[in-house]
N, C-alpha and C positions, 0 to 999 in steps of 0.2 A: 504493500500500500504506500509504504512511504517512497518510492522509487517510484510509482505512478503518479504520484503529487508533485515531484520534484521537476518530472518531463512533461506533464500533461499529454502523455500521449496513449496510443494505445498497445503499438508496437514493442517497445519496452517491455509493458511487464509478463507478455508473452514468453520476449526472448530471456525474461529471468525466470522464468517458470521452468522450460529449456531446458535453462543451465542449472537451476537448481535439481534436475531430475537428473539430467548428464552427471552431476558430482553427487548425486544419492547413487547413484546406478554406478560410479567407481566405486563410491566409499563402501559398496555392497560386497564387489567384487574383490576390493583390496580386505575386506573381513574374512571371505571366505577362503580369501589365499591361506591369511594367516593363519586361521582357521588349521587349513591343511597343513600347514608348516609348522604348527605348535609342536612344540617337543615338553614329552615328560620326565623331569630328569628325578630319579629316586635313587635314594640312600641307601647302602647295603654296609652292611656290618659281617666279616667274618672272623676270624683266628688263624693266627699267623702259622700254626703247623712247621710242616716241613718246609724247608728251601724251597726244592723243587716243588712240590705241591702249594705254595705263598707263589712263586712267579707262573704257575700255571693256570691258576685265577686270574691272576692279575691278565693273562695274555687273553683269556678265554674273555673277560670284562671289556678290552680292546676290540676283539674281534665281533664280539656283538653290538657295541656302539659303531662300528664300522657298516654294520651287513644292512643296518636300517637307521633312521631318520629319526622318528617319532621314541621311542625312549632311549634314553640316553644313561647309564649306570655312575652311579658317584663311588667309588668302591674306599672302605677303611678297613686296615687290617688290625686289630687290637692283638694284643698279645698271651698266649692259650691260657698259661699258668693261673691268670687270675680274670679268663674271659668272663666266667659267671659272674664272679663280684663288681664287674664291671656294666653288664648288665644291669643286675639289679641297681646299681647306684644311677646310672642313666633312668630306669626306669623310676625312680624315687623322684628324678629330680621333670621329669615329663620329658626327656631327652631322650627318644628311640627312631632308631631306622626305619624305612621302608619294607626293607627285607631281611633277615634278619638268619646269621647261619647259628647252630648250636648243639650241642652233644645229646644224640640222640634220646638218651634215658630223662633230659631236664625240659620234654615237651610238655610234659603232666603239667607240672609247676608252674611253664609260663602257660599254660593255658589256663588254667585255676585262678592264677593272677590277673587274667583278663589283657592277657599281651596281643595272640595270635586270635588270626580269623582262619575258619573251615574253608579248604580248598575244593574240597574233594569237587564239587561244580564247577571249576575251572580245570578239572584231570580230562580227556577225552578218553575214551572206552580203550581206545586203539593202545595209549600209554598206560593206562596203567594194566591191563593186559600183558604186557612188554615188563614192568615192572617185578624186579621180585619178591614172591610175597614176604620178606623179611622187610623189606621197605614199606610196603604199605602196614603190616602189623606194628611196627615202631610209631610212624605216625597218626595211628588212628586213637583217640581220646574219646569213649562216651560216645561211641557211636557215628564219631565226624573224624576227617583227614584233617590232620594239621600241617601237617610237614611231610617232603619229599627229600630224599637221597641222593647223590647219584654214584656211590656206592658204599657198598659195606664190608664188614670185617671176619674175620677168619680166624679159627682157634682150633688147635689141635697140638698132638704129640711129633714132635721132628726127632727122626733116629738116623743109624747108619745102617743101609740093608746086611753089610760084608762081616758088621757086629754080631746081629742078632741071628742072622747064618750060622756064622762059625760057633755062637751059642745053642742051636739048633730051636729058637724063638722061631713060632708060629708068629708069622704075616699076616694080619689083618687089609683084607683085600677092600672092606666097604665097609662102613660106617654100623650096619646091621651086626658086621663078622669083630666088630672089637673087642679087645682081651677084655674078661669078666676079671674084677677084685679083685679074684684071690688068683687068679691066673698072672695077673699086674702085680702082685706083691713076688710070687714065687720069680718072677722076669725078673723084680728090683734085687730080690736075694742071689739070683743066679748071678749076674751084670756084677754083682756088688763085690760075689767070690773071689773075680777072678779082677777086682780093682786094687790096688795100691791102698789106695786109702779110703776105698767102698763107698764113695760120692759118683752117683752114675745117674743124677737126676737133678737138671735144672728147670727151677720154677719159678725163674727171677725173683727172686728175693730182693732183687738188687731194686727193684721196680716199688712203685709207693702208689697210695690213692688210686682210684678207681681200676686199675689193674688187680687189685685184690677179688672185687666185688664179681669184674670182668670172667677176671680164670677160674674163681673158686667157688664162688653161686654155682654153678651148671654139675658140681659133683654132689650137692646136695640135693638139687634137683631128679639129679640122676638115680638118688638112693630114693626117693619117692618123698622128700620134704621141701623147702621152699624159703622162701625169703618174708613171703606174706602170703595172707589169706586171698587168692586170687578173683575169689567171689567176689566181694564188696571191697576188698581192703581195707578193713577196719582193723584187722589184729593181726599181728607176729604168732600171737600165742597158741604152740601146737602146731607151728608148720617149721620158724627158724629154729626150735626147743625140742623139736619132735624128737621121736628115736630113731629116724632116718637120715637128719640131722645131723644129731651127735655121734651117728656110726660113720658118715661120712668123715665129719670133722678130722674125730679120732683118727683115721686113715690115714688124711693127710699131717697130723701131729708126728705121728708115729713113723712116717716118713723121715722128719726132720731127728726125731731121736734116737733113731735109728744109722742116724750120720748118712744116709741115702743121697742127700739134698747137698749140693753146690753152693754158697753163699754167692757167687758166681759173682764176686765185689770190682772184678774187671772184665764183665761183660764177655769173656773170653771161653765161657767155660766150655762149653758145646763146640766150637770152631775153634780150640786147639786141644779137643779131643781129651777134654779130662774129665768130659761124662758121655753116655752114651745116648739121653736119650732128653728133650728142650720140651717143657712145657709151653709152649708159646706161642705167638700172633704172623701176622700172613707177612707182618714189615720185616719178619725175620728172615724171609725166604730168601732173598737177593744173597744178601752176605750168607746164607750158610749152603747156599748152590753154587755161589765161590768156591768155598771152604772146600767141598765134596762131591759137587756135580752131578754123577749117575748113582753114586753113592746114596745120595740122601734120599731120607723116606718121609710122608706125611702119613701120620697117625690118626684114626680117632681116640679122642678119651677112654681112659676106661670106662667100664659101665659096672655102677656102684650096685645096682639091682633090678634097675626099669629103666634098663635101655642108655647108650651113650647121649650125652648130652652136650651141649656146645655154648656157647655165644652169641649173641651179635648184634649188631646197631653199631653207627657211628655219628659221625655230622652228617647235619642236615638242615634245609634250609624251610622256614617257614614267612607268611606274610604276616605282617603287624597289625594292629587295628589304627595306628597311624596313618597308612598307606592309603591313601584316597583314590586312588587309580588299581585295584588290584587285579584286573586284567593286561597292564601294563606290566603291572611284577610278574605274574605269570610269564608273559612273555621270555621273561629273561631266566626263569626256572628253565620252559619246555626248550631254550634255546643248551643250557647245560644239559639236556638228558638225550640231545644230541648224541647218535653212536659215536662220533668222531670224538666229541667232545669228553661224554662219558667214559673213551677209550683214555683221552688223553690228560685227565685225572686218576687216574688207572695207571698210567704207567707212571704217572709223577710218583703216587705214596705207596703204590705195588696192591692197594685194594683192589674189593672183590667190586666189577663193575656190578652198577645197580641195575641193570636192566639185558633182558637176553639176549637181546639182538648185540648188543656190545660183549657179552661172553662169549656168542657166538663166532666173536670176529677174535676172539683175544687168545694167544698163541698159551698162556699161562691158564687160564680157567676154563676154555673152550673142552668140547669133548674127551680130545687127548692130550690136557694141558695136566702138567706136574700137580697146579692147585684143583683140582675139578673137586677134591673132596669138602672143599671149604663150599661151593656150591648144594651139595646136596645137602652136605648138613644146614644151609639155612633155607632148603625146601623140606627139608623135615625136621628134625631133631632140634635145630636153637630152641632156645626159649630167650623171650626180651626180658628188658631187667623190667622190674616192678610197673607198670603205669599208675602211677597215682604219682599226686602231687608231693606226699612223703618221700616221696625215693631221696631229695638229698639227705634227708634225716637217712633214711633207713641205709643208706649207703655207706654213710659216716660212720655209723654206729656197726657197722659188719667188718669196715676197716679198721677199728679199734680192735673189737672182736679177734679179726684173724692176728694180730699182732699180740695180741695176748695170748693168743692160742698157743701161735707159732712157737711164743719164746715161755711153754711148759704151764698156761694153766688148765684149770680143768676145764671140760670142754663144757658139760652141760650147763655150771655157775656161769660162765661165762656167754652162754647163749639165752642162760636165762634172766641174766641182765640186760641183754640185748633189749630181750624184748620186754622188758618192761621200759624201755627207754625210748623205741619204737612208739609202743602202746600210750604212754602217754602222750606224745607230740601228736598223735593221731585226735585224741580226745581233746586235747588243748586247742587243736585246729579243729573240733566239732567235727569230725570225721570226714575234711576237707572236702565238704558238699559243695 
């Protein structure tokens, strides 16, 4: 109007009508550009690990900012030792990631805590299909997926074939066929006869914190007891106390005072040959296929009474209830579960790849790979650590436990303190509902 008063004309406000439509009609067009061109850039928190497995995220986090446009990753790596505490203190203070990576057994907790959002509707049929089921039983909480892997861990007995040969030891071909208890002890007696100083068994001692929990839960499991009442998980009491339990325990006590057991205080024990036979994880395989090559053997566990048992969970990645985009985060999940990618975390930290189509292709875990045993046993035999929000309590309290075991007490007082320590952090938390 005022532009028509000023020309008295009529022509005018025509052509500003025109041009007000011409610069509606860009400014339409330059929104929608933008539109297109937005990028979402999200926060990823993971643990610093290994070398190679810290620069192989890091390359993996490049190449997916590279391959597309629209999200974009901001990657931090905190340091493992005190990742939790680090956590929780970000989460106290309202300071959390996007995305968010963390040791498999502590999904209970943060989801109790109200950290992580349910994935499983962002999983497509095809992946998690592809997935192995130790991956999805780790992440699943109450009925909902929290978290994905992309892969997991391996536990078993490492020997020398040329040993247990010339001792005329029976070979355990599968998982199914592993030495029973007292078959395992008479091995440890025989092994023991013909030692120097009768230490023919490392179970790293040398190792602290959750390695306890890791390798020695699965032979209590194994004898038909537990950690907690898997039902509800409300009580310890009668499952870590049982007498399947403390027959396990005992087992392994009586190992160590029996002088069996390796203090293994320079990591050495197994790979120069001053015991014969490595309780231990999948990271060991490199260095002791060094060591002995055709030689070396994978084991399953003993089996204490109801069947060999195993391990397993590791890191793994969940989305935050931060995350305002969580199809975006996604994105950057299904783009690690990638076979290439999944391969190439895999051979950074020597894990079990999370999914089949990458064990498929994997020269170590495939069909006729050295590790294939660690495969079966977490299609059948693992068992996860506890899912409840109590596991770090109950974890704490089993590493106390075996360290007082280890070093000569009694086993039942000592488990029956457990759980009454267990038992009340449960109730103190009103039975982490």
């Amino acid at each position: 109007m005022l532009i028509y008063n000023m020309t008295k004309g009529i022509l005018c406000p025509l052509v500003f009508v025109i041009s007000v439509l011409c610069v509606a009609a860009c400014d339409s067009s330059n929104d929608k550009s933008t539109e297109k061109s937005k990028v979402t850039t999200l926060v990823v928190w993971a643990h610093a690990g290994q070398p190679e497995e810290r620069k192989t995220l890091e390359k993996q986090v490049k190449r997916f900012n590279n391959v597309q446009g629209q999200v974009q990753i901001k990657l931090t790596i905190l340091p493992e030792g005190s990742y939790n505490a680090q956590i929780q203190a970000a989460a106290l203070a309202g300071d959390f990631p996007d995305i968010l990576e963390f040791d498999g057994p502590y999904i209970y907790s943060y989801v109790w805590q109200g950290h992580l959002i349910p994935i499983e509707k962002l999983i497509s049929e095809e992946t998690r299909k592809d997935l192995l089921p130790s991956i999805i039983q780790q992440g699943t909480y109450q009925g909902h997926i929290y978290s994905i892997g992309t892969f997991d861990s391996g536990l078993g007995l490492y020997g020398r074939r040329s040993i247990l040969e010339q001792a005329e030891i029976r070979i355990p071909e599968t998982v199914e066929d592993a030495w029973s208890i007292e078959e395992f002890e008479r091995i440890l007696q025989i092994l023991a006869e013909g030692d120097e100083d009768h230490a023919i068994l490392d179970l790293k001692l040398n190792y602290r914190g959750e390695w306890y929990t890791y390798a020695f839960s699965p032979v209590i499991q194994s004898a038909g007891g537990d950690l907690i009442d898997r039902v509800n998980y409300q009580t310890a009491d009668g499952f870590l106390n049982s007498d399947a339990a403390v027959f396990a325990m005992q087992k392994l006590q009586s190992w160590i005072t029996n002088e069996y057991v390796d203090p293994n205080l320079d990591e050495a024990a197994f790979v120069n040959g001053r015991v014969a036979l490595s309780w231990a994880g999948h990271w060991e395989y490199t260095r002791y296929a060094e060591a002995f090559s055709d030689d070396l053997l994978i084991l399953p566990l003993p089996d204490f009474g109801k069947g060999s048992r195993s391990a397993q969970g590791s890191w793994n990645w969940g989305i935050t209830k931060k995350c305002s985009d969580s199809r975006a985060a996604f994105k950057f999940l299904e783009f690690l579960l990638q076979p290439e990618e999944v391969l190439a975390m895999a051979n950074a930290n020597g894990a079990v790849p999370a999914t089949y189509t990458a064990i498929k292709a994997s020269p170590l875990y495939g069909e006729n790979g050295p590790l294939k045993l660690f495969v079966r046993q977490l299609e059948s035999v693992t068992v996860p650590r506890p899912q409840t929000p109590a596991y770090p309590v109950i974890t704490s309290v089993f590493q106390d436990a075996f360290d007082d075991i280890r070093n000569g007490a009694v086993v039942k007082t000592t488990l029956d303190q457990a759980v009454t320590v267990i038992d009340q952090d449960i109730q103190d938390n009103k039975g982490y509902q």
